[in-house]
C-alpha positions as CSV (number, residue, x, y, z in Angstrom):
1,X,0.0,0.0,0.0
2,X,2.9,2.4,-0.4
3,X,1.1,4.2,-3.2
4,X,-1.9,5.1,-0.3
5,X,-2.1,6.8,3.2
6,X,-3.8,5.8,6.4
7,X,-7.8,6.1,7.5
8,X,-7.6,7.8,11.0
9,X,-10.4,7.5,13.0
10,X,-11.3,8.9,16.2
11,X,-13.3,6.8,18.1
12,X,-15.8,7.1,21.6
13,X,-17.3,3.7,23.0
14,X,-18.9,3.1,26.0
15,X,-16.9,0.2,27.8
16,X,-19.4,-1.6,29.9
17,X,-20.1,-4.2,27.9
18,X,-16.6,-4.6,25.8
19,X,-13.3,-6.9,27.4
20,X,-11.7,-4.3,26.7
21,X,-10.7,-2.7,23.2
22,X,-8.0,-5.8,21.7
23,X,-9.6,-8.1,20.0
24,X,-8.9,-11.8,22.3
25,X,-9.9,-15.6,21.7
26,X,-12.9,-16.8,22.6
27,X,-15.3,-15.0,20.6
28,X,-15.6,-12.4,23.5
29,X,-17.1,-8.9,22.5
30,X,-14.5,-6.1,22.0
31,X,-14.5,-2.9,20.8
32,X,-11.7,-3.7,18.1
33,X,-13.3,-6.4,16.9
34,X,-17.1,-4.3,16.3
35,X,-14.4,-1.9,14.2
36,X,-12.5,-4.2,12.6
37,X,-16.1,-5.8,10.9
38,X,-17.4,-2.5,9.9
39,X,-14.3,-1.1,8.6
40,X,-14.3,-4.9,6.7
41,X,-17.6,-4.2,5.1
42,X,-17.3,-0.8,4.0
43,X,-13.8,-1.5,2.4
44,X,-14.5,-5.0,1.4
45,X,-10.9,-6.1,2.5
46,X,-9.2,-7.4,5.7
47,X,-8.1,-5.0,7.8
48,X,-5.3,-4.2,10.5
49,X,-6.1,-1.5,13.3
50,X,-3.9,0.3,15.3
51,X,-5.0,1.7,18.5
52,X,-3.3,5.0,20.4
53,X,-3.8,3.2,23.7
54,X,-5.5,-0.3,24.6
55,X,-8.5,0.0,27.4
56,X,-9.8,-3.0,29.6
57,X,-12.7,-4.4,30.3
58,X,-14.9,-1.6,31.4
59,X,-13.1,1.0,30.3
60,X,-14.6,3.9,28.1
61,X,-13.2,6.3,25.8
62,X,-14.5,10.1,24.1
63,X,-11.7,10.4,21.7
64,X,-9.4,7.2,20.9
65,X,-7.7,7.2,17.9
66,X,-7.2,4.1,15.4
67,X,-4.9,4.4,12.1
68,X,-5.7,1.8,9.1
69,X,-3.4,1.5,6.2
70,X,-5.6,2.4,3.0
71,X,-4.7,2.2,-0.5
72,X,-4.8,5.4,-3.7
73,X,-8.6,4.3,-4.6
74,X,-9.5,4.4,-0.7
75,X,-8.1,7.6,-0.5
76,X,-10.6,8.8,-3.0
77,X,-13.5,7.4,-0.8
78,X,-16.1,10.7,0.2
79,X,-15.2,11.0,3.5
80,X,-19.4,11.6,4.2
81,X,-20.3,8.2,2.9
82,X,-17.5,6.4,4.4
83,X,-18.6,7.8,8.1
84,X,-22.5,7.0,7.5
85,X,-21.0,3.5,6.3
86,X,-19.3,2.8,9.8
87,X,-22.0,4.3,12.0
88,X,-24.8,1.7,10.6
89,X,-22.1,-0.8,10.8
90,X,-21.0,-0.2,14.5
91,X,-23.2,-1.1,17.7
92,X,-25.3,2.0,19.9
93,X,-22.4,1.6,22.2
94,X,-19.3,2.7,19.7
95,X,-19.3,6.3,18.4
96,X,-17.5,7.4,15.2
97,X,-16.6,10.6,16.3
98,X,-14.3,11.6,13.2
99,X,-11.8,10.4,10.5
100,X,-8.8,11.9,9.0
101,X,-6.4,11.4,6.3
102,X,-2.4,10.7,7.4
103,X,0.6,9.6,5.7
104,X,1.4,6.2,4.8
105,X,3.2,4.7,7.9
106,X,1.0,6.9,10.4
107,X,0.9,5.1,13.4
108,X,-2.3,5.5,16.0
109,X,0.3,4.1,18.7
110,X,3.9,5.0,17.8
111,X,3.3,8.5,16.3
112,X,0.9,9.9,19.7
113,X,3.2,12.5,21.8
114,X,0.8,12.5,24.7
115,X,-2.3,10.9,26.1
116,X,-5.0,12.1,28.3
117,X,-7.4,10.3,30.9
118,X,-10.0,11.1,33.1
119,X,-11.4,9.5,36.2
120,X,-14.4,10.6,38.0
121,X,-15.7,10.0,41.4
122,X,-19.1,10.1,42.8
123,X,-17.7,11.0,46.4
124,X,-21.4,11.1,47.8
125,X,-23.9,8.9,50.4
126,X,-26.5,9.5,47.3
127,X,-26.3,6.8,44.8
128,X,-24.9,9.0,41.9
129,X,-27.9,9.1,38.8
130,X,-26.7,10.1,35.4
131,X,-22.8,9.3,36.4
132,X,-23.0,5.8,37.3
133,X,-21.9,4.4,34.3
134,X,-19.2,5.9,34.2
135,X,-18.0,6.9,37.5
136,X,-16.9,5.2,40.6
137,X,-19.3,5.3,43.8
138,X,-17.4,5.9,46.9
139,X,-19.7,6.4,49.4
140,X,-17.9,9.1,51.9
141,X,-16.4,12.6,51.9
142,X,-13.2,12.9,49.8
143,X,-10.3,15.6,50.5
144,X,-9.6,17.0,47.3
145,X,-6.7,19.4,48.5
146,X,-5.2,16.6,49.9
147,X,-5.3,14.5,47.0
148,X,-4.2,17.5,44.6
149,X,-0.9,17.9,47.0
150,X,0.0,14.0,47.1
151,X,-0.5,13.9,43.4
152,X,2.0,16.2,42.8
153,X,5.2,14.2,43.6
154,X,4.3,12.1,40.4
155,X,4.5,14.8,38.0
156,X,7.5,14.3,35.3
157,X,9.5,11.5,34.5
158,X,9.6,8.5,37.1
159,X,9.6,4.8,37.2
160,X,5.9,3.7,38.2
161,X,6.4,0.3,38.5
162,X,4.5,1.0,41.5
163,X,1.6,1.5,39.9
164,X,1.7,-0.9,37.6
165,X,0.0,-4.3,37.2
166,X,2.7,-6.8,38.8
167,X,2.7,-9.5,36.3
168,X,3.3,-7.1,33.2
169,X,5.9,-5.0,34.7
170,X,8.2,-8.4,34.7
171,X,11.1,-7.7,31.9
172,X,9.7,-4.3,31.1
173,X,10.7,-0.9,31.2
174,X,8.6,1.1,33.7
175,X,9.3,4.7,33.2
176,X,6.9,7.3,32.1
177,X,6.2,10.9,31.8
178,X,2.8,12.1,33.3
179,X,3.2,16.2,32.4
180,X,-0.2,17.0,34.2
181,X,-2.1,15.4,37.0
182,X,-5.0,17.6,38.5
183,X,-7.2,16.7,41.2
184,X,-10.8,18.3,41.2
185,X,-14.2,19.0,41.9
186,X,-16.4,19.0,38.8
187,X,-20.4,19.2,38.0
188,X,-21.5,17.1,34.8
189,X,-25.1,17.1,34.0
190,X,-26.1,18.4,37.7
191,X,-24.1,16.2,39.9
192,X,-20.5,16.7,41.6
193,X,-17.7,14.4,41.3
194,X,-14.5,14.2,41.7
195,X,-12.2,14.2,38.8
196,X,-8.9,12.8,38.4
197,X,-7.1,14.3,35.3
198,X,-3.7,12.8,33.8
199,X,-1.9,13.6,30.6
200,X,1.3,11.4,30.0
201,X,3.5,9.9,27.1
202,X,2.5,6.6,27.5
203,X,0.9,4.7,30.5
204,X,1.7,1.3,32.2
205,X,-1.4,-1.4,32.5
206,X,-3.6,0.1,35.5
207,X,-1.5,2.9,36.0
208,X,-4.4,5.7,36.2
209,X,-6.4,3.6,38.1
210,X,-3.8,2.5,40.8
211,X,-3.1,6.2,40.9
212,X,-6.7,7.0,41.4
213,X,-7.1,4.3,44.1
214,X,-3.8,5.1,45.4
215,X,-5.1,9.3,46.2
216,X,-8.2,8.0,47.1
217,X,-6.8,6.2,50.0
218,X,-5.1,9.9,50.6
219,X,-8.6,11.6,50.3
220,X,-10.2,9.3,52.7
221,X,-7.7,10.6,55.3
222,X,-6.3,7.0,55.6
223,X,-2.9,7.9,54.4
224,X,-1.0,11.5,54.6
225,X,-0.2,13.1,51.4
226,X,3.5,12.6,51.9
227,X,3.1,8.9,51.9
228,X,2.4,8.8,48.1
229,X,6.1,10.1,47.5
230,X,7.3,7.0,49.2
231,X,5.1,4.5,47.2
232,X,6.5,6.2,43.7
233,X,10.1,5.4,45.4
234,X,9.0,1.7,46.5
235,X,8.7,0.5,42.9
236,X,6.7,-2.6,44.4
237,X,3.1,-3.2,43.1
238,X,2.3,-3.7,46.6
239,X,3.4,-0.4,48.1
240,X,0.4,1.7,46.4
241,X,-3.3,1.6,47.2
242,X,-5.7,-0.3,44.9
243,X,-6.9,-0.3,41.8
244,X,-9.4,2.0,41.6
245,X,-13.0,0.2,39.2
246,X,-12.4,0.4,35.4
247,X,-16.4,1.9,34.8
248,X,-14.7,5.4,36.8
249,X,-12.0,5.6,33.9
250,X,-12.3,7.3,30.7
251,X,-9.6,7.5,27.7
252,X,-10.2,11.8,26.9
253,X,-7.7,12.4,24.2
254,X,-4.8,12.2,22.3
255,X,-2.0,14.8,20.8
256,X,-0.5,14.3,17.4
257,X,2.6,16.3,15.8
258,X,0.9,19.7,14.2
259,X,-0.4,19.1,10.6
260,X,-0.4,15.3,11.1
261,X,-3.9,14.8,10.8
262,X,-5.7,16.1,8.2
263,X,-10.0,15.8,8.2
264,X,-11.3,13.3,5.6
265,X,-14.1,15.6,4.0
């Protein structure tokens, strides 16, 4: 296909009832695999996806981003037609937010320079309403401030093996650069949360929710803020505070090199 580009396509799903966004054995529903189909029917052709950053089971996303390798003739596709093509052919729970036109050897994944998550908390004895999809129920009082100033010892480059799932930290490089990490009070759609937001080159499996779990055990006023500083330095799984549910976690965005992108009209 070195005579064609790549499809872009920026990509919101609801993650309760995906395993995640990979495709896996065992016929299980994903949200790659409900893309992969569509994008198999509308191009008539196999297809390969790239993904800027793989979710679990549960997970949900507002703007992921998938590259596909397309050929000279695809390129010529009406972009309006090829969206109304992929919206009949996804599920009510996947949203095609967008697609744009890249170079050939445009990589969802190895050409992102940053990634953004958000996770909210319903920090309320009321059983939240129009949030509980997508947000974690504690059922208390959080400290906010407190959790704002333990979060910020994890700003810049570290190793989080920390807060990273054991088994896939073995043999593996754990540093990463987390360039913002804000802790807040937020209203969406009438109701208060919490909100947890991160923005990082690259994250390590269950990194934003052990970090989540990890300030909520600070916001609970079971830990002191300084004590997150010493979990960062443990590097052991076991140092940090749980993993916070996947529902509460949200994949918000992703930055591309200026000019990369271009919309498919």
């Amino acid at each position: 296909m070195s005579d064609g580009g790549t499809l872009v396509i920026r990509l919101g799903y609801r993650g309760a009832e995906f395993a995640g966004f990979a495709e896996q054995p065992g016929g299980v529903r994903t949200v790659a695999g409900e893309l992969r189909r569509a994008l198999e029917t509308a191009l008539r052709r196999p297809c390969e996806l790239v993904c800027a950053g793989r979710t679990d089971a549960g997970v949900h996303a507002l703007s992921q981003y998938v590259s596909v390798p397309v050929t000279g003739e695809e390129l010529a596709l009406p972009g309006g037609r090829l969206v109304r093509s992929l919206v009949a052919l996804t599920p009510d729970d996947v949203s095609i937010r967008g697609i744009y036109r890249a170079p050939a050897g445009f990589s969802a994944r190895f050409d992102a320079v940053s990634r953004s998550y958000r996770y909210r908390i319903a920090a309320t004895e009321a059983r939240p309403v129009l949030a509980w999809d997508h947000a974690w129920w504690y059922r208390g009082r959080l400290d906010v401030d407190a959790m704002a100033l333990a979060a910020r010892p994890l700003l810049g480059e570290h190793d989080f093996r920390s807060f990273c799932k054991a088994s896939s930290a073995v043999d593996k490089p754990t540093c990463r650069y987390v360039s913002a990490l804000d802790v807040s009070r937020v209203e969406e759609a009438g109701e208060e949360l919490v909100a947890i937001d991160v923005t990082g080159n690259a994250f390590l499996h269950n990194m934003v929710r052990t970090i989540a779990g990890t300030l909520v055990e600070v916001g609970r006023g079971h830990r002191d803020p300084s004590w997150v500083e010493g979990v960062l330095a443990a590097r052991e799984r076991t140092a940090a505070g749980p993993c916070a549910p996947a529902k509460g976690l949200t994949f918000v965005g992703v930055e591309y090199p200026e000019l990369t992108l271009t919309p498919w009209e």
